[in-house]
N, C-alpha and C positions, 0 to 999 in steps of 0.2 A: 515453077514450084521446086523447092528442094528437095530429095530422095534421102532421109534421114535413115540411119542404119536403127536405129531404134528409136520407135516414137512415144516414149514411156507408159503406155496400156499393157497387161498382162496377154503372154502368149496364149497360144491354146491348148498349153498342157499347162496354165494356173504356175506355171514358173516366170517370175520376172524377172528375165536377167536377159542380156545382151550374148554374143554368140563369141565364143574364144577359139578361135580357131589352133591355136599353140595343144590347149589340153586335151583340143578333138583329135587332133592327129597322132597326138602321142597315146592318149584312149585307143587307139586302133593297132597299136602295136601289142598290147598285152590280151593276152589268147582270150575268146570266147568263154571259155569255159572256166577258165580263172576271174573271168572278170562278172558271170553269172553271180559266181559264189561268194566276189566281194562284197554285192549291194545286201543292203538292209532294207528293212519295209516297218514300218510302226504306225498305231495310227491314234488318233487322241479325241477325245472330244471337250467340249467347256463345262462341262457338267456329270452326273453319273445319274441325275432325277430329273425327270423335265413333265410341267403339264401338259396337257393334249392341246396339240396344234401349236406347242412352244419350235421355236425356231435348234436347230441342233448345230454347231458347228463343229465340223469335223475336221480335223486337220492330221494331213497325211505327213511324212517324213521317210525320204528315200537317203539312208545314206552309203556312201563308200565308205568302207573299212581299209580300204589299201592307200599307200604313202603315193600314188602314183594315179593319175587318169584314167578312167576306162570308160570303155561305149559298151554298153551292154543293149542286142540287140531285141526286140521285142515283136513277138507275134502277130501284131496287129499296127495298127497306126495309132490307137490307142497307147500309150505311154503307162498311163498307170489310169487304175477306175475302183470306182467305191459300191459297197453294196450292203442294202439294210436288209438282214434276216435270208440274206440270197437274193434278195432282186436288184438287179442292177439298177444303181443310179435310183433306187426304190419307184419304177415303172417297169413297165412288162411293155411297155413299146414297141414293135419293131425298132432296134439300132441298125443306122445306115453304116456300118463304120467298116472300112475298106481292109480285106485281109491283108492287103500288103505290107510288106514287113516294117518296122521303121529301126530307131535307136534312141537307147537315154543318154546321156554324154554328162558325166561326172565329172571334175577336178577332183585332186588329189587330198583326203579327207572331206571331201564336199557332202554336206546334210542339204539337201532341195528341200522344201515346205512348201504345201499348196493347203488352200484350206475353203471347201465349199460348203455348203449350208443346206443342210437336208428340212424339209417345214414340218416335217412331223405326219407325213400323210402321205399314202403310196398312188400313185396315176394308174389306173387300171382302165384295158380298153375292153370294149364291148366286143361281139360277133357283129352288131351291125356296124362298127368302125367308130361309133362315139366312145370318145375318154370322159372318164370320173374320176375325181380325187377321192381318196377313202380314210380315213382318220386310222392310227394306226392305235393297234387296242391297247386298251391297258396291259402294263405287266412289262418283263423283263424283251426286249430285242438286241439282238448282235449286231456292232458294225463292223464293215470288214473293208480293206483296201487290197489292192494288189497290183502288183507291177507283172505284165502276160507276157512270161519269159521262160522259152523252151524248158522241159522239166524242171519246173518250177518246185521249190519246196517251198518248208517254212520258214525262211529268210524271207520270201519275193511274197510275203501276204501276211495280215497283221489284221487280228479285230478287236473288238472292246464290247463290254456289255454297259445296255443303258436302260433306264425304267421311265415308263410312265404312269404317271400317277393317277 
């Protein structure tokens, strides 16, 4: 069997792209904290009205502002995450997801876009361990992204407001 370096399926931070080892290494020369304040966060959706239990596509946009690489390092292994009205990934789940650090790795002017699909409905778990999906109410809710990156401000998080009808 062949070991292909990439086997064109999206990673699991919703970036397709292959791994550049040139712009990582040079990403790691420009300091921490310059390279925090490079990234940008935005986030979009296909629509600003949607009916109940309409599909929502949300699409996020990380970009660098500097002429030059950076890794900017991130608090979790989680890379970047979306949340509607505050709930993460719109469930109240327990998330398994590992404090260990990880990094984003940018090129020089590089925009990433990932773009997931929220159904219009929150997962809500029980006290006896059953989940339920809940329709989400009429009326205006906020969506929100961010990239979980030590003293984060409002560069590193970005939302949009959406209505249902």
């Amino acid at each position: 069997m062949v070991d292909r370096r990439h086997d064109g399926r999206t990673d699991r931070t919703g970036f397709d792209e292959t791994k550049n080892y040139l712009s990582e290494a040079l990403g790691r020369v420009v300091p921490r904290s310059v390279a925090r304040r490079a990234i940008e966060v935005t986030v979009s959706t296909d629509a600003a009205e949607y009916a109940p239990d309409e599909p929502v596509a949300i699409t996020v946009a990380i970009r660098n502002r500097l002429p030059v690489p950076v890794e900017v390092p991130t608090t979790t292994r989680r890379l970047w995450g979306w949340a509607v009205d505050g709930v993460l990934e719109a469930t109240d789940e327990r998330r398994y997801v590992s404090a260990e650090e990880s990094s984003l790795s940018l090129r020089a002017g590089e925009t990433k876009r990932a773009t997931v699909t929220w159904n219009g409905r929150f997962r809500r778990s029980d006290e006896d361990g059953l989940d339920r999906s809940v329709r989400a109410e009429r009326g205006d809710h906020t969506v929100s992204v961010f990239v979980p990156v030590p003293d984060a401000d409002e560069r590193h998080e970005d939302a949009t407001q959406i209505r249902i009808r």
